[in-house]
N, C-alpha and C positions, 0 to 999 in steps of 0.2 A: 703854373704852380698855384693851386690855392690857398689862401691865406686861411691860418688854423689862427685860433686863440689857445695856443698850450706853450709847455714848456718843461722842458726832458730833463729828468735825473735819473740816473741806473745805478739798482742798489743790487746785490745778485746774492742769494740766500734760498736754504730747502725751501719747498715746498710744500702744505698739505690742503687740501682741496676742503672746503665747505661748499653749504649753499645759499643762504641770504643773506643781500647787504648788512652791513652795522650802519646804523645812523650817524651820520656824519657830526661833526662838531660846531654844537649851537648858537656859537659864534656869527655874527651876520653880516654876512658876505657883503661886499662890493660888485664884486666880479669875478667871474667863473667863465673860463675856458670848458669848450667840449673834449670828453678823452680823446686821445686820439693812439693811432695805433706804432709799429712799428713796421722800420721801412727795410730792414736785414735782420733777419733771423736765421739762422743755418739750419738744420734739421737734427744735425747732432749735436743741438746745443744739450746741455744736461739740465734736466727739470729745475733743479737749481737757480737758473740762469731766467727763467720763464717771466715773462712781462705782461700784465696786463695791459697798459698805456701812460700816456704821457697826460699830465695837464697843469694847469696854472688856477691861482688865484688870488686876489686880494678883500682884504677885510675892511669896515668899517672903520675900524677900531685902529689901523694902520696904512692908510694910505701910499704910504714910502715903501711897504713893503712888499714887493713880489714872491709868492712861495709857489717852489718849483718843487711837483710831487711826482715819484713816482709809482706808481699801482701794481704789485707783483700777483701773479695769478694764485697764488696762495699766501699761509701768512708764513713769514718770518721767524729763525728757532728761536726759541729763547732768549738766549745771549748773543752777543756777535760771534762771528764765527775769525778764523784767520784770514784776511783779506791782501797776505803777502801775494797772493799769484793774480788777483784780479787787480783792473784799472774799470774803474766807475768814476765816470768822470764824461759835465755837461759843458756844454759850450755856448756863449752867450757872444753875440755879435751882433755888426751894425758898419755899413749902410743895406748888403745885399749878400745871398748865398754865394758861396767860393770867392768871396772877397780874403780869405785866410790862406788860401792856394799856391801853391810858387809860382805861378804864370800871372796872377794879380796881384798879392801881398800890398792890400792897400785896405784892410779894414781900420775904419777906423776907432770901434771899438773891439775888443779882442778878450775874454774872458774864461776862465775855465773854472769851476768846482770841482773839485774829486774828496770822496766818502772816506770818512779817516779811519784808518785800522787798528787802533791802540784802546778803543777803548773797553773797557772790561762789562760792562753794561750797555743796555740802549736805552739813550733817554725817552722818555714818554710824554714830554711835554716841551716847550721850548724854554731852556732856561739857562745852563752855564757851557753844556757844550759846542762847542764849535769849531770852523775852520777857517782859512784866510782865503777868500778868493786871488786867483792867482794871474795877472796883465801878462798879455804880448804884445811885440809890438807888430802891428800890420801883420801878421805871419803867423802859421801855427809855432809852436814852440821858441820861436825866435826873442832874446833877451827874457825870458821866462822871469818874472819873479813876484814874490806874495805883493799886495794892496795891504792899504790896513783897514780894508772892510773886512767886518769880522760877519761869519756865516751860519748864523744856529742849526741847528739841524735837530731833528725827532722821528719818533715813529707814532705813528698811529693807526687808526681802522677805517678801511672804506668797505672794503666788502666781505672783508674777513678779519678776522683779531690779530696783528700789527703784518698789517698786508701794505703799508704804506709807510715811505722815506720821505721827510720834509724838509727843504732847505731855505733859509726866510732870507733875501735878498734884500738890501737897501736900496734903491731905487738912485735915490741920489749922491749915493757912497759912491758908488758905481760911475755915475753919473749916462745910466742909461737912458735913450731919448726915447720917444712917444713910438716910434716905432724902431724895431727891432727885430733878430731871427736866434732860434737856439738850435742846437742840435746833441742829444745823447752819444755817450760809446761806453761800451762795455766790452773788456777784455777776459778771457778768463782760461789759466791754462788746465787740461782736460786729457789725461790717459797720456801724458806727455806733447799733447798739439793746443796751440796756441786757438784759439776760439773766437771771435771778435763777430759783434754786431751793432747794428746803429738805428739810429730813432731816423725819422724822417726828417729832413731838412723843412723845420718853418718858419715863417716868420710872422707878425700878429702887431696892431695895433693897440695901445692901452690908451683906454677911455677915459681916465681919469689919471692920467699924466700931471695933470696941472694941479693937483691936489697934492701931489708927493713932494715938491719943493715948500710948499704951505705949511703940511704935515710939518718937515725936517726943522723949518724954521721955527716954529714954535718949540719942538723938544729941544733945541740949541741949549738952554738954560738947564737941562736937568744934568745933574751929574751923575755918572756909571762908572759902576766898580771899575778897577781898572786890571784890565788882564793880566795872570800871570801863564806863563810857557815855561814849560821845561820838557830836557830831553837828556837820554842818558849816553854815556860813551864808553866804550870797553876796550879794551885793548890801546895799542898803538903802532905806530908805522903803519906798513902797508895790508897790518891786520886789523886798524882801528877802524871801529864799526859803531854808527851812530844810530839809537832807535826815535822812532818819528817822536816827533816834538807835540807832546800833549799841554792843551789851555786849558784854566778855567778862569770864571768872574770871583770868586772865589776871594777873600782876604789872606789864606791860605794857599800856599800850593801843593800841587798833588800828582803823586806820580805813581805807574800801576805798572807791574812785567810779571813775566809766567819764568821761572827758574828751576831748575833741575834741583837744587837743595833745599830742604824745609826749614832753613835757618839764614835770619840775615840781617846786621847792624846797620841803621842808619848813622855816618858820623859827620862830624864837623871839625872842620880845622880851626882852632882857638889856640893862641898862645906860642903857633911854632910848631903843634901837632894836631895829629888828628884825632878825636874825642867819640868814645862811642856815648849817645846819647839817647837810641831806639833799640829795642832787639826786639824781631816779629818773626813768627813760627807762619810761614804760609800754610794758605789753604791749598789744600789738595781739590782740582774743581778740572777736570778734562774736557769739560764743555766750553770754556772759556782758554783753556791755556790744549789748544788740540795739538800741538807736539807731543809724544808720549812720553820725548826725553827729558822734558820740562813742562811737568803739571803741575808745580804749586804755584799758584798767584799770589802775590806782594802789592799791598798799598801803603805808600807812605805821606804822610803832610806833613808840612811844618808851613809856621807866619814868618821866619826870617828870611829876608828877601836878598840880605847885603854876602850872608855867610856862602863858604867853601862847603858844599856836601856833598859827601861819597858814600855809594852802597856796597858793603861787604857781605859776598853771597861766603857760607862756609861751605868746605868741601866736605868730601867725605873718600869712600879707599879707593872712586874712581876717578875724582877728580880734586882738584888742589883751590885751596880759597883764592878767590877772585873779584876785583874790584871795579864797579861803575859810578867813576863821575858825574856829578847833575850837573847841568848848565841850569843857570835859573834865569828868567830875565820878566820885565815887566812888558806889557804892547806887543805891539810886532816891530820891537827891536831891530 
């Protein structure tokens, strides 16, 4: 097995074909991985799904940080698209490959990123969005649960305009050692069949390891916003349905969904009821909300962090007004 310097994220989005690189970001590297390729691809994947390669790198400017890219052989649409039927999602391990296996189940370190689907834009630079990498123990999936390293994420240009997914890894959140292996997966269901392919198993030495402990100890002192999450809930019993839990850095928090009605109160519960305090007329936007039976999108924020808020969607003659719960919380709670 040869040793690569890369490292795999799958992001799975249209595709449209140009011809010459974009210049990369002038930013002054540390280190740079070679791309590298992909080790299953099926034939009938859908253009959609199309990868250029995998690679890794670190900056000057952040030694703690590992960013894992991945390169799609065209660029990216617009906005995000619905990412309920796909799994994008990388794997970060340590000591050796198929230490995650049921026949081994001895890694000892164990990590997974996966691409968030909630949000109504792509960020273009690294700045409030993110995700929570998520620990196993010794084993794929086994005691599964979030870290409180938090995981920025962007898009940008390598060789086409937003042909590239960024994920900026803490090195020492993590507490990843000097050598390590990753591995890509992308799922994606397709004419009703399930799709699935994977990066190559590698694994890669980082050369400037002993820098990222250095790095972390010095920022120890600065202080950072402090996240907030929220997530909405509908219904109840064995019909209650939870939507993914969107973060920002934000002093504010912020919460975004695509709804079938062009009307909807944000309220708050003060006094023993609950208080309408927002009313917002969605936009009508199909590229962002591609359900047909729910194209208008909703953004709401508020700064209070302690209060009861609930979204009232209003009906109309086919359906009846309807209410979602926020959960709000600070961190990763």
């Amino acid at each position: 097995m040869r040793k690569v310097k890369a490292v795999a994220v799958l992001l799975i989005a249209s595709v449209s074909l140009t011809l010459n690189p974009i210049t990369a970001n002038a930013e002054s590297l540390l280190w740079e991985s070679p791309l590298s390729g992909v080790s299953t691809a099926p034939l009938d994947i859908p253009k959609s799904a199309t990868l250029r390669g995998l690679k890794t790198s670190i900056y000057q400017s952040n030694p703690d940080e590992l960013i894992f890219q991945i390169i799609m052989a065209g660029s990216l649409e617009d906005k995000p698209s619905v990412l309920a039927s796909r799994d994008l999602t990388v794997w970060i391990f340590w000591p050796y490959i198929g230490c995650w296996s049921e026949d081994k189940k001895n890694c000892a370190g164990l990590f997974t990123l996966s691409a968030p689907t909630y949000s109504s834009i792509y960020p273009t630079a690294k700045s409030t969005q993110y995700i929570y990498a998520m620990g196993h123990d010794k084993q794929s999936n086994i005691n599964r649960k979030a870290t409180n390293c938090k995981v920025p994420w962007w898009i940008s240009n390598s060789y086409y305009e937003r042909d590239t997914v960024n994920f900026a890894v803490s090195i020492t959140c993590l507490d990843i050692p000097k050598d390590f292996g990753f591995y890509g997966y992308s799922g994606i269901t397709s004419n009703g069949s399930r799709i699935n392919s994977f990066t190559d198993f590698q694994t890669t030495t980082n050369p400037f390891h002993n820098l990222a402990a250095r790095y972390a100890q010095q920022a120890e002192s600065e202080v950072s916003q402090p996240s907030i999450c929220v997530s909405g809930t509908v219904g109840t019993g064995t019909s209650k349905v939870t939507l993914e839990e969107q973060c920002t850095e934000n002093s504010s928090w912020e919460f975004s969904y695509c709804n079938s009605s062009p009307l909807a109160d944000l309220q708050v519960y003060r006094s023993k009821t609950w208080r309408k305090i927002q009313t917002v007329k969605g936009i009508k936007d199909d590229t962002t909300c591609e359900d047909l039976s729910r194209p208008y999108i909703f953004n709401f924020t508020n700064s209070s962090l302690t209060e009861k808020f609930r979204i009232k969607n209003y009906g109309n003659k086919k359906f009846k007004d309807s209410y979602m719960n926020l959960n709000i919380k600070q961190g990763n709670e």
